[in-house]
N, C-alpha and C positions, 0 to 999 in steps of 0.2 A: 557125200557131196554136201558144202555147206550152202545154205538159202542161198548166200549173192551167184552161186552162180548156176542155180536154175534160172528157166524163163521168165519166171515172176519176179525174181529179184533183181533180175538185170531191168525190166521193165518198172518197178516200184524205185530202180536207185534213178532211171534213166528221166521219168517224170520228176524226180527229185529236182533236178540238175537243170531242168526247164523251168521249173517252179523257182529256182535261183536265180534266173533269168530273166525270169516275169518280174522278178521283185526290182532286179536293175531298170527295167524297163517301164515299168508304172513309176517308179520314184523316177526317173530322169520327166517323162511324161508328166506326171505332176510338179516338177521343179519348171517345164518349160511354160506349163498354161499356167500355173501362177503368178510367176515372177511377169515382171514387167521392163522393158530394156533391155540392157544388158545383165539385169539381176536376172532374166529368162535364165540365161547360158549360164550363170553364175551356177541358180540350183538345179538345173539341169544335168549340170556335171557332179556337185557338191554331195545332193541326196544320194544317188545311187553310191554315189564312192563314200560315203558315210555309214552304208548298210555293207557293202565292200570290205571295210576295215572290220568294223564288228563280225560279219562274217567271220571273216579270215582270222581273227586273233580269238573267239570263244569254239565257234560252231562248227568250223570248218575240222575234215579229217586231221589235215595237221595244223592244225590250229596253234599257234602261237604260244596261248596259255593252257592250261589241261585244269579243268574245272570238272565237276560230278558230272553225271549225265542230267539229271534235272534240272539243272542251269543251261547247259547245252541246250534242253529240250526247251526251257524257258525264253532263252535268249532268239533261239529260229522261231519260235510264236508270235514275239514280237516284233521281229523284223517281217515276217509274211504276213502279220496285221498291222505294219503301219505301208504295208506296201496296196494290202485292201484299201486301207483307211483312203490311203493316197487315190487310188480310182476311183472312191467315191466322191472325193471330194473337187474332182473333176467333172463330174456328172457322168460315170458310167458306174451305175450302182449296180446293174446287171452282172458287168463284167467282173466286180468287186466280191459278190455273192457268189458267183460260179468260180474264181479265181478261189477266197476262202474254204469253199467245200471240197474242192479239188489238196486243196492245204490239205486240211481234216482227216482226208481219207485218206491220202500217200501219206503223213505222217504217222496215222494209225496202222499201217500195213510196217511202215520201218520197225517200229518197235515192235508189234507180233512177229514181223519176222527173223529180229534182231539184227537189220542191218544199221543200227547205229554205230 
């Protein structure tokens, strides 16, 4: 039986995939308390679908381009810290530390458990 599909791995991919979620969701969130007017809706759509693409073309399963896993690994760190960054700089600094560490841990658990 491989990792992904005991209970742990299905719960370590399944947090994953929220944590992907979180990141659309803080960057739309930060595009809207930022902007002003209609540049609100502008990076409210723009941020999340900018971390969207990147996703999709390095980080993603089947991702677009096929790059090492270190890149991989490098590229989801920065997108799940500019999506911190983004709550913090909304003033939910709380949410931003808890969001981060939550990162931290489910991507330490992918790689011990080799569901990358």
């Amino acid at each position: 039986m491989s990792t992904a599909s005991t209970p742990l791995g299905w719960v370590v991919v399944g947090v994953r995939f929220l944590l992907e979620m979180c990141v659309l969701l803080a960057l739309g969130y930060w595009g809207y308390e930022t902007g002003t007017g209609g540049l609100r809706y502008v990076l409210a759509v723009a941020a999340p679908l900018a971390a969207a693409v990147v996703w999709g073309a390095v980080v993603a399963p089947k991702a677009a381009f096929s790059v090492p896993p270190a890149v991989r690994l490098v590229v989801s760190l920065v997108v799940f810290a500019a999506a911190a960054g983004a709550l913090y700089a909304v003033d939910r600094p709380v949410l931003a530390v808890a969001f981060a560490a939550v990162v931290v841990v489910d991507t330490a658990l992918v790689y011990v458990l080799g569901l990358d």
